[in-house]
matplotlib code that plots the C-alpha trace (Angstrom):
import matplotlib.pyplot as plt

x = [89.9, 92.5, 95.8, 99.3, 101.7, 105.0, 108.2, 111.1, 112.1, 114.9, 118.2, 116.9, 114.3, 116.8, 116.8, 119.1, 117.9, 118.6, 120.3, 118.5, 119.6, 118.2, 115.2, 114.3, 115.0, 112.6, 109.7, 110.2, 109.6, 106.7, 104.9, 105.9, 103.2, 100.8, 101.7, 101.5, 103.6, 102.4, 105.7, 105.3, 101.5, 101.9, 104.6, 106.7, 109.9, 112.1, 111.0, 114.6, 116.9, 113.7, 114.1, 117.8, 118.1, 115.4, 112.3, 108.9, 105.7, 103.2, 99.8, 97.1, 93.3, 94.4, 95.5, 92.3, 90.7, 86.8, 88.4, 89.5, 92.0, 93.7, 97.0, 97.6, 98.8, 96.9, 94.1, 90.4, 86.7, 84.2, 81.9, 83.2, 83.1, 86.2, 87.1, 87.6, 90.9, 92.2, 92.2, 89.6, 91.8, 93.4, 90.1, 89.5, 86.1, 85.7, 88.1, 89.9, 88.3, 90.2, 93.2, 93.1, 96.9, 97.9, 98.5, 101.0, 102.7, 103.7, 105.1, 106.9, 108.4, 109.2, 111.2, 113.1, 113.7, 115.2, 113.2, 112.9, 110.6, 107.3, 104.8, 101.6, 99.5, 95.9, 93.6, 90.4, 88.0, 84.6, 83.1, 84.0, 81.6, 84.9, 86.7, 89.4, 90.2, 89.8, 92.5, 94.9, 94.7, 95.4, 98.0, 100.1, 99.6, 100.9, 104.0, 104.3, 104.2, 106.4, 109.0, 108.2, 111.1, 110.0, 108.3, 105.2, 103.4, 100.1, 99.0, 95.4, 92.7, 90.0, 87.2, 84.6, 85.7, 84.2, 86.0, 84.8, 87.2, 89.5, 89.8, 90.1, 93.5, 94.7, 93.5, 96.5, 99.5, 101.5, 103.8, 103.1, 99.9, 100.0, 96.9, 98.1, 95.8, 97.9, 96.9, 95.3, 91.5, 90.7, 92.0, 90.5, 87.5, 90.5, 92.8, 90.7, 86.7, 85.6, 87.5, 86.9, 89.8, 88.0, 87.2, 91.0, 92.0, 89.2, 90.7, 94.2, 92.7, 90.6, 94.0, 95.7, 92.1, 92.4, 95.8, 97.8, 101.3, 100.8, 103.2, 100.6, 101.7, 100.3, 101.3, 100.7, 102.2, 102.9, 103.1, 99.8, 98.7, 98.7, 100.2, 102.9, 100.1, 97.5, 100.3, 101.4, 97.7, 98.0, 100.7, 99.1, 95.9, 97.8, 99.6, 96.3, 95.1, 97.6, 99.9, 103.8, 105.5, 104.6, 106.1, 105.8, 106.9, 106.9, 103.7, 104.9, 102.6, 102.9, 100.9, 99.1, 95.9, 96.7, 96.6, 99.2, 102.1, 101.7, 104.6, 108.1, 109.1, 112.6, 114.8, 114.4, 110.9, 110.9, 113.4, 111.2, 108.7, 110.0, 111.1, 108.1, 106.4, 109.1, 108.8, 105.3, 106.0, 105.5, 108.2, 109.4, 108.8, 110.8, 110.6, 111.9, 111.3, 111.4, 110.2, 107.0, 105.0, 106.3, 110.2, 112.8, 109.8, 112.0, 113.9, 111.1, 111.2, 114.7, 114.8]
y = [62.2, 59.6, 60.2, 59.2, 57.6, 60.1, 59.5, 58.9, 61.9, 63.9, 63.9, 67.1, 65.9, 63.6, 64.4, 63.3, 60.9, 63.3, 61.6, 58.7, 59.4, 62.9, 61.7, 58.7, 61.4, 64.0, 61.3, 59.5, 63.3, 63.9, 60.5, 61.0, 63.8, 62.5, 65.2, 65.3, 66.7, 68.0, 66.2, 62.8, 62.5, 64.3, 62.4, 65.3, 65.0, 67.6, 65.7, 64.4, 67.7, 69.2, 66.7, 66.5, 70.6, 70.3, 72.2, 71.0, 72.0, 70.8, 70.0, 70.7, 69.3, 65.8, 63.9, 63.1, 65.9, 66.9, 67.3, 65.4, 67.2, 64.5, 65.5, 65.3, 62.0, 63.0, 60.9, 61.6, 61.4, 58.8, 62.2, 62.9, 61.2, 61.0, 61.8, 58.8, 60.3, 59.2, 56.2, 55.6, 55.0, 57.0, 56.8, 56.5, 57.1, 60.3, 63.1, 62.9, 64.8, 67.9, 67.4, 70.0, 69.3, 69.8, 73.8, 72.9, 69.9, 71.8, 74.7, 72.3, 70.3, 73.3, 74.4, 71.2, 71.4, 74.7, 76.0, 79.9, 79.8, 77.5, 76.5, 75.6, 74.3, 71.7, 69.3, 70.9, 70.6, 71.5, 69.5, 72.2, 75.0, 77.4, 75.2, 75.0, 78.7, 78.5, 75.4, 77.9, 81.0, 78.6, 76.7, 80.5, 81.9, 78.7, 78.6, 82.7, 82.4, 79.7, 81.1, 84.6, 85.6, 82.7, 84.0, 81.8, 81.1, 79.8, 77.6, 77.5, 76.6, 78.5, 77.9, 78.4, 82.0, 82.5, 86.1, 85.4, 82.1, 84.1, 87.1, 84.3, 83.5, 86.9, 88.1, 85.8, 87.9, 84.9, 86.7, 85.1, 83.9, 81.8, 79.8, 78.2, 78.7, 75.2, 75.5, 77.2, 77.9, 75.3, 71.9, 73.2, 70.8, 67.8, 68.8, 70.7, 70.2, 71.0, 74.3, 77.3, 79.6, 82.5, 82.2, 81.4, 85.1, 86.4, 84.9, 86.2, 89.8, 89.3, 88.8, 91.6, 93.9, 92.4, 93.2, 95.1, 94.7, 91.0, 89.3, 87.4, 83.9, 82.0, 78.9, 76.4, 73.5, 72.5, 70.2, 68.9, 70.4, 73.8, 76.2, 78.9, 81.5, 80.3, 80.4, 83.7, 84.8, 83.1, 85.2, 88.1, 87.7, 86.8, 90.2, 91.7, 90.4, 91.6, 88.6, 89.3, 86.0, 83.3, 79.9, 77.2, 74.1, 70.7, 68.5, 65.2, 62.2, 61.2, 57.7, 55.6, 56.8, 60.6, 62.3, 61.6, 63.9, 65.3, 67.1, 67.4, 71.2, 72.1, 74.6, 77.4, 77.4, 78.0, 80.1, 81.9, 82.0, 83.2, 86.2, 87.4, 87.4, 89.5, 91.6, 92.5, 93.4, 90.2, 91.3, 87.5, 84.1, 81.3, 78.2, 75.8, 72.0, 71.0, 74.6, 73.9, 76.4, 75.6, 74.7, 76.9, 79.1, 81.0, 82.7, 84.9, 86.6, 86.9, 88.6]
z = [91.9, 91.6, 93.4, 91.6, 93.6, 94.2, 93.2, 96.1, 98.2, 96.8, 99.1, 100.1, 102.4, 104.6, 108.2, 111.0, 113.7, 116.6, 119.7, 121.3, 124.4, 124.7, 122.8, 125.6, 128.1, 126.7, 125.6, 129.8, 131.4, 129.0, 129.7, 133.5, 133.7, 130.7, 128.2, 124.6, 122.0, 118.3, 117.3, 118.1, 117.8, 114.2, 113.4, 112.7, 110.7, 113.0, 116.1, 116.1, 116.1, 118.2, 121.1, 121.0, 121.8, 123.4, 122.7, 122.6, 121.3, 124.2, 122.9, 125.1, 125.4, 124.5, 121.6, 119.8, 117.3, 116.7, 112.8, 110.2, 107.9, 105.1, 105.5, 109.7, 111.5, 114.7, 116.0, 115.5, 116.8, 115.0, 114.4, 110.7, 107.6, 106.1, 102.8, 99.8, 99.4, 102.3, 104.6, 107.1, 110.0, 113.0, 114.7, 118.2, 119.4, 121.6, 122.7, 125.9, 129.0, 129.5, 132.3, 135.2, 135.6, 132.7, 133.1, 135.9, 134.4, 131.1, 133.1, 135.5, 132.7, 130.6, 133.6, 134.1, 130.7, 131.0, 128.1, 127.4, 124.5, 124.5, 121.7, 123.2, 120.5, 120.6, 119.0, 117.6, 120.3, 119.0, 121.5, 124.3, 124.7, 124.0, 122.0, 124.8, 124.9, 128.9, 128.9, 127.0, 129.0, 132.2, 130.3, 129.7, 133.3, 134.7, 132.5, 133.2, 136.8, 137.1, 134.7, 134.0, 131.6, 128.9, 125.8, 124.5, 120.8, 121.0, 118.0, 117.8, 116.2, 114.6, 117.5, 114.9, 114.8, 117.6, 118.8, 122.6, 122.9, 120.8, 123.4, 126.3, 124.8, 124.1, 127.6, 129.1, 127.1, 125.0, 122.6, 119.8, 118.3, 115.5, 113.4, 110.4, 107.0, 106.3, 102.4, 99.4, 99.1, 96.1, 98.6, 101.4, 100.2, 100.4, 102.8, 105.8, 104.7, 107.8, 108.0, 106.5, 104.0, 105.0, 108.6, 109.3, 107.8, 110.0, 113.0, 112.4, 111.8, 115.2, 116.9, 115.8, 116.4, 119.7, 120.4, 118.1, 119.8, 119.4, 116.7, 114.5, 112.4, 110.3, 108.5, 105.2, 103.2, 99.5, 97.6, 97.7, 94.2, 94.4, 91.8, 92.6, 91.6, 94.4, 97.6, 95.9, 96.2, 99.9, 101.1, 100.0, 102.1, 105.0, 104.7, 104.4, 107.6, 109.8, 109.6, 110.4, 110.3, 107.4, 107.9, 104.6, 104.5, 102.2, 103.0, 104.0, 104.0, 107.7, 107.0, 103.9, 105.8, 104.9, 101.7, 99.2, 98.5, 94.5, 94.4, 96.0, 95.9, 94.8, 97.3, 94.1, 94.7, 98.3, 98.3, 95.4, 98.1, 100.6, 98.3, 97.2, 101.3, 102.1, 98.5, 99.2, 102.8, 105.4, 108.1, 108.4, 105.7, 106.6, 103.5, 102.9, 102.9, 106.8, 107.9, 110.6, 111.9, 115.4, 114.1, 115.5, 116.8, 119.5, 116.5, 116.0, 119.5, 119.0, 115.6]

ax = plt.figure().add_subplot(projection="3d")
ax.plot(x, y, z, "-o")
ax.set_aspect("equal")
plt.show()
């Protein structure tokens, strides 16, 4: 499939820089204790309003992923092929070994930081015999103990459904847990081909079988070619699988080596959205162009 080159961004999807100040001070404690952050290693848009408040979402397990979606910045292993639709770069050999002080050093700097909601989110780490589940659990309990009134969202990813690692996680209490179905069955082959549309749902209805007082989230972009009739279709098997919160959001190309952008998605559309989650009877959708699964998270404890 050929791709078309997009048109320029629409003055909608401008974003202020943040302060540099705050944002030198957030990025020198985080490479003070050798953590990573979904925002700057995914080349997230908000990271400038995120850093300035600040708020963070830590990711754990390293910086390299066993996966290779087309439309994420973050770096991979040489174990997959990529697709021809997207660039071959971003590779750099072998995941990192997992970092016993990690745990500590995110619940130490959310503390400095003053934080009293955390995201704790990873790479894909099929390589680990629980896909990191264990790294999770001990990344939770350390933040708890050290600040035990914070509420915390866990991001994960699908550990090859696998309801064993899943359980690990759910075993340590976070308030939220959130795994993002990131787009619509007919691109998974483009945009997540070594994922699977189903296995996703079943991990979001393991969660909630698992614990039912958990709040359960999920997650996608458009804009990469889906019709209005297939994230309709979307929202509706995320409400059948338990989900509570829905978060969508324009897909922006981070780099050349990621999948194009084929459309930019007007503010009536996601608002559109967001009106037909809450219609059929999601208890939260947040849309709209710069909403992230992991953007103003700590309004959903709140509400």
């Amino acid at each position: 499939m050929v791709r078309q080159q997009t048109k320029r961004l629409p003055s909608w999807l401008s974003r202020p820089m943040g302060q540099p100040s705050k944002l030198h001070t957030m990025k020198n404690i985080l490479r003070s204790r050798n953590l990573h952050t979904v925002c700057e290693s995914a080349r997230c848009p908000n990271i400038g309003e995120c850093f300035s408040k600040p708020t963070a979402t830590f990711m754990i397990l390293g910086d390299v992923c066993t996966r290779g979606c087309g439309f994420c910045a973050v770096e991979k292993t040489s174990t997959f092929s990529p697709s021809p639709l997207w660039g071959e770069g971003g590779v750099r050999g072998k995941a990192l070994p997992v970092d016993t002080d990690e745990p500590q050093n995110i619940a130490l700097t959310a503390k400095e930081l003053g934080l009293r909601h955390v995201v704790i989110t990873s790479v894909t780490r099929d390589d680990l015999a629980d896909g990191g589940a264990t790294q999770f659990a001990l990344t939770i309990k350390a933040v708890k103990d050290t600040i035990p009134t914070i509420s915390i969202e866990v991001l994960t990813p699908d550990f090859k459904g696998d309801k064993r690692a899943l359980k690990i996680v759910l075993d340590a209490r976070p308030d939220i847990f959130n795994h993002n179905i990131e787009t619509v069955p007919s691109l998974y082959p483009e945009v997540r081909p070594q994922a699977d549309y189903k296995q996703s749902l079943r991990v979001l209805e393991m969660a909630k079988a698992i614990n039912g007082e958990i709040i359960t989230k999920s997650g996608l972009m458009v804009g990469l070619g889906e019709t209005k009739d297939e994230v309709k279709s979307v929202l509706k098997d995320l409400l059948n699988s338990g989900c509570d919160a829905v978060t969508i959001g324009q897909y922006l190309r981070p780099s050349s080596k990621n999948l194009e952008v084929q459309e930019y998605i007007s503010l009536e559309v996601f608002k559109e959205y967001e009106e037909y989650g809450k219609d059929i009877g999601l208890k939260h959708v947040y849309s709209g162009p710069f909403v992230r699964s992991s953007y103003n998270a700590e309004l959903l404890t709140a509400s």
